[in-house]
N, C-alpha and C positions, 0 to 999 in steps of 0.2 A: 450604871448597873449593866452586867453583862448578860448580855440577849439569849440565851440559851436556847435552840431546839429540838427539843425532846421529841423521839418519831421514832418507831418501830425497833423502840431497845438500843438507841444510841442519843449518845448528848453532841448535837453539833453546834457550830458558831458561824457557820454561812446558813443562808437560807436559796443560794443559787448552786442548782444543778447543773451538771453538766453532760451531752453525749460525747461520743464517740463517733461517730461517723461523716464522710465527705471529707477529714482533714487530707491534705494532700500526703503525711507520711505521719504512721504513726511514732514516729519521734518526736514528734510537735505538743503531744501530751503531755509529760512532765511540765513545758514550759507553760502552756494553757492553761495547767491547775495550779499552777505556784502562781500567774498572774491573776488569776481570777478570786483565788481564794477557795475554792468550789472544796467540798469534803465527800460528796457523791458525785458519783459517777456511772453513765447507764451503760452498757454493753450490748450489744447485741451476740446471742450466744452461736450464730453461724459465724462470726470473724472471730473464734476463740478456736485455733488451731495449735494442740500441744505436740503436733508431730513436726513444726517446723517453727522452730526457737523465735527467731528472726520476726518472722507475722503473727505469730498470736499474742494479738492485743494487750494480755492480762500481764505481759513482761513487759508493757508501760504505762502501767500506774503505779504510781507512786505507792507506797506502801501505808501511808495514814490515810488515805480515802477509800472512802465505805463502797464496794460494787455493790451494784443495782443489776445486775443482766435480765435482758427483757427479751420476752418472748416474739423478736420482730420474725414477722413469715408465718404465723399459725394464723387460719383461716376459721378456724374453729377454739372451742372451748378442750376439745381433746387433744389437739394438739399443743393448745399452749400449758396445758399440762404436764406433758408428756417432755417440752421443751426447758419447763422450770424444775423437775428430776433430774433430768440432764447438768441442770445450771449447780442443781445442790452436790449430785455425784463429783461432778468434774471442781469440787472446794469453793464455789463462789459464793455460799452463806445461803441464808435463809431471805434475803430482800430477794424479790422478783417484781420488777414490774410487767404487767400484763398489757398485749398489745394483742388483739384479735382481728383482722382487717378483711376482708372478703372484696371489698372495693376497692378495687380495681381503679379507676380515675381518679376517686378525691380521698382516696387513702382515710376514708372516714370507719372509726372503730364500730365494730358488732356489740353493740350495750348489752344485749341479753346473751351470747357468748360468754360475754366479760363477765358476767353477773355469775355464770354456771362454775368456768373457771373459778373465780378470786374463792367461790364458797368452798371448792375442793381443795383448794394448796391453802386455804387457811386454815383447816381441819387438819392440815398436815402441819403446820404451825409454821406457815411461809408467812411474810411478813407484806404482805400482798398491797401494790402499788398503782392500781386501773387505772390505766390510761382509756376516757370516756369521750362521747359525745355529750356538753354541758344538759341534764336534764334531772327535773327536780325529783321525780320518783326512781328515777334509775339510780342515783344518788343514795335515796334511802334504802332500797337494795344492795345495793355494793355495800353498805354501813350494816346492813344485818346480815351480809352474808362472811363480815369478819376483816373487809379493807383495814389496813392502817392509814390509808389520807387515800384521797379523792381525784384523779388528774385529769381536769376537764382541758377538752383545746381550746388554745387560742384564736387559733383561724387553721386549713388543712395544713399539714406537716408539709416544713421543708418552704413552706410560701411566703416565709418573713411581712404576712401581711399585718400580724399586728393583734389585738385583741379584737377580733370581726363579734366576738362575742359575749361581750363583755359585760350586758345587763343580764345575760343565763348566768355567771360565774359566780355575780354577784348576788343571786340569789341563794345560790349554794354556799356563799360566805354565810349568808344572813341564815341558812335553816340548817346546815349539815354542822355534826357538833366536830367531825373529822377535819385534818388538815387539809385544806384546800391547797393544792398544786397544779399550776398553770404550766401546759405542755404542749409546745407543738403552735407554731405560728409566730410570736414573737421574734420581730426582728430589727427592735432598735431598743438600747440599754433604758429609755424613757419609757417605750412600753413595758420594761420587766418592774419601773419602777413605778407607773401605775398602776401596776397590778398588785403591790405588795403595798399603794397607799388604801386601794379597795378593801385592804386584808386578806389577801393572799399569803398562805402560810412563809409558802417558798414557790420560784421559778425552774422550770427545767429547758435550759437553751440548748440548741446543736448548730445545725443549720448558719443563726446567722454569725456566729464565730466563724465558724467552722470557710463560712465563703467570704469574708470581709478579706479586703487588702492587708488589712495586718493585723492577724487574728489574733496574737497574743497581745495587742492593745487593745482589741475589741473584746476578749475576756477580761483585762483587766474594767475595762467600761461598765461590763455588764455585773462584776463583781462591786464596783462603788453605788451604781445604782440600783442593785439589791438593797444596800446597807442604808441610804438616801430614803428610798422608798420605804420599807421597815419605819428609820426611826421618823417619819412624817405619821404613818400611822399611829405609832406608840404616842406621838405627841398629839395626836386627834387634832386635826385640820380644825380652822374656825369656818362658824358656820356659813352659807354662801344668803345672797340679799340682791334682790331683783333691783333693789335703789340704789345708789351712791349710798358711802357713809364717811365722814370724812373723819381723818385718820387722827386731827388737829383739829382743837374750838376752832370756826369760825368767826365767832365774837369776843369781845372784852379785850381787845390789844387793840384797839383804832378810834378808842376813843375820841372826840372833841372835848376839850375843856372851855 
C-alpha cells in the first residue's frame, strides 16, 4: 500500500526533508534531491538573490519539489513576519517554515516568538511550519495558533549530535494531534530512522548531508532510512521483555525413548 503524506495541501511520498545550506556549490542540489528522494525542500530567504542568475538558490531545485523558505535570521516574531511576505511576494508559495532565534551560542529557537508569529502568517493563510524547542504546552500553542506540523529539535542545529531529545519528542508524538517533524541535530541516517520508528511524521536533514564525504550518498542513506524507519513503524515493533523468550520450543525434540 502506498504511504501517502498528506501536510499542508500537498500529497507527498517521502517523508525526508531536505536543507539548503553548508553544500559546497549549489549545483550539488539537483543531484542531493534525485538521490535522496526528498520532495521538500527548506530555503533560507537571505541566499535567494534574483539580481544574480548564477547564486540564487531557487534556480536549483528541481521543479517537483515543494519550497519550504524559512525565516533563518529573525530575532523576533516581527521579523519573521515580515521575512515570510517577502518569501510569498518573491513566488515561493504559502509553506514557511518559522525559525526565530535570539541565541546567540546554542542557536536555540524563541518558543513564545514562534507562537506570536505561526498565529499571524496562519491567519494570513501560510501554511506555517515552527521550527521549536521540544515542549509539551508550547506544542499545544503552536496547534491553536494554526501550525500545520510541529518541528521539535533534535539536538542544537548544525551539531549532528543525534536525538539528545528524544523522550520530549516523543511525548509530543503521543499528545499533539499535528505532524511531528524532527529538525535540526540528526546526524546519522539510523537516527532519522529512529525517529520515524518513534513515529515521527517525517525528518528534516541539512547539516549532516550537506558535510559528509559524499554527500549525494549520504542523502541517498538518509532517504532509505526514512522509508526503513516508517515502514518498522507501520508494522508496529513487538513488544520489548526484560526475560529471554525463546524464539523455538525448547522441548519435545530430545526425547528419550
Amino acid at each position: 500500500m502506498k504511504d501517502v503524506f498528506h501536510i499542508g495541501g500537498k500529497e507527498l511520498t517521502s517523508r525526508l526533508f531536505l536543507g539548503t545550506g553548508k553544500y559546497s556549490s549549489n549545483q550539488m542540489i539537483p543531484s542531493i534531491m534525485e538521490a535522496s528522494g526528498a520532495q521538500v525542500v527548506t530555503v533560507a530567504m537571505r541566499r535567494v538573490d534574483t539580481d544574480f542568475e548564477e547564486e540564487n538558490i531557487l534556480n536549483h531545485i528541481p521543479a517537483h519539489c515543494v519550497i519550504m523558505p524559512n525565516t533563518s535570521g529573525a530575532r523576533n516574531a516581527r521579523e519573521a513576519v515580515r521575512i515570510a511576505r517577502l518569501a510569498r511576494a518573491a513566488g515561493c508559495g504559502d509553506w514557511i517554515k518559522i525559525e526565530v532565534i535570539s541565541d546567540n551560542r546554542y542557536l536555540l529557537p524563541d518558543n513564545y516568538e514562534t507562537i506570536k508569529a505561526t498565529e499571524t502568517l496562519a491567519a494570513e493563510g501560510f501554511k506555517v511550519f515552527p521550527y521549536m524547542s521540544p515542549d509539551l504546552m508550547v506544542a499545544k500553542e503552536l496547534e491553536k495558533a494554526g501550525a500545520a506540523a510541529v518541528m521539535p529539535l533534535g539536538a542544537p542545529i548544525g551539531s549532528n549530535r543525534g536525538l539528545k531529545t528524544k523522550e520530549l519528542i516523543r511525548i509530543l508524538i503521543e499528545e499533539i494531534p499535528l505532524p511531528i517533524i524532527v529538525d535540526a541535530g540528526i546526524g546519522k541516517p539510523s537516527e532519522a530512522a529512529e525517529a520515524m520508528e518513534m513515529g515521527a511524521a517525517a525528518v528534516l536533514v541539512n547539516t549532516a548531508v550537506a558535510t559528509a564525504r559524499d554527500p549525494v550518498m549520504m542523502a541517498r542513506a538518509f532517504g532509505l532510512a526514512v522509508q526503513a524507519g516508517r515502514a518498522a513503524f507501520l508494522a508496529g515493533p513487538g513488544a520489548t521483555r526484560r526475560y529471554a523468550s525463546a524464539s523455538s520450543p525448547l522441548t519435545g525434540f530430545l526425547r528419550e525413548d
